[in-house]
C-alpha positions, 0 to 999 in steps of 0.5 A: 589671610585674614581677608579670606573667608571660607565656605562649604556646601553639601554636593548634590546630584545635578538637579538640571541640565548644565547649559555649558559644555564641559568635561573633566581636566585633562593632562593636555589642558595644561598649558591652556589652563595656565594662560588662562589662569595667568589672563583671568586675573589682575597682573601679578595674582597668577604669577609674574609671568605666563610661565610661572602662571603655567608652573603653578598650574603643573604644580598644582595638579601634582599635589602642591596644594592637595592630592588633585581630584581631576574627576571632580575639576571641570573645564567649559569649553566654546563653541570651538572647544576652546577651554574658557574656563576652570575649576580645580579640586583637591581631595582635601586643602593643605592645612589645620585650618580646612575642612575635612573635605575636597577643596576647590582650590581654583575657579577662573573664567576667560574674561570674554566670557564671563557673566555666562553662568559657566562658573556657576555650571562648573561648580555644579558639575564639581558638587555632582562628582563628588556626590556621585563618590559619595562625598557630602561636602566641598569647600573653598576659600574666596576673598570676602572683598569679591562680592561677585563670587560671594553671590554665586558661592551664596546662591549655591548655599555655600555657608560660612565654615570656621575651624570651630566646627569641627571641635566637638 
């Protein structure tokens, strides 16, 4: 993983009106969540196959990666209300090499719709949540080859975060 860097912001109240429409996930957005995971990525990155991309997603929402925070994970939705895109948060990621803090585990967006500033909107939405439960911070990990989601990550003052921070 040495090509993954982590990164934390504070949450905050919504300091605007999201131009997505979107609510919180939901049991039945399963099997939409996991064609949607399976197709936003490069083939092989969400699993070998739909299903696998399914299961992972099943898993995921039932703690393989943290205890799942659905009042803080947020999906967009079309105009037809279609689930288009998706952010996944855990109370706080699986490993010493974490911040004590809840962890986007997943942010993943149609491909037809991307550049629309949903994955940007669901991040707001997700920093909101956990302020409004007052929790001060939210991290996430991303590939520091994927310099789009840097640059969103970066315009939403996420900062670089190590394991040193927290020896005190």
């Amino acid at each position: 993983m040495t090509d993954m860097v982590t990164l934390i912001a504070q949450t905050s109240p919504l300091e605007r009106e999201l131009r997505t429409a979107s609510r919180t996930v939901e049991e039945s957005d399963l099997p939409r969540l996991g064609e949607l995971y399976f197709t936003a990525y490069e083939p092989g990155i969400a699993g070998e196959s739909l299903q696998a991309a399914r299961e992972d997603i099943k898993s995921s929402m039932a703690g393989k990666y943290g205890q799942f925070l659905p009042k803080a994970s947020h999906v967009a939705l079309d105009e037809n209300g279609t689930v288009v895109a998706a952010v996944l948060v855990v109370e706080r990621a699986i490993g010493d090499d974490t911040p004590e803090a809840p962890f986007i585990i997943e942010l993943f967006t149609d491909r037809e719709h991307r550049r629309r500033g949903l994955a940007e909107d669901l991040v707001l939405a997700t920093m909101d949540a956990l302020f409004n439960v007052g929790q001060k911070h939210v991290a996430l990990r991303v590939k520091a080859s994927n310099s789009a989601a840097l640059a969103l990550y970066l315009s939403l003052d996420f900062r670089r975060w190590s394991p040193e921070e927290n020896e005190d």
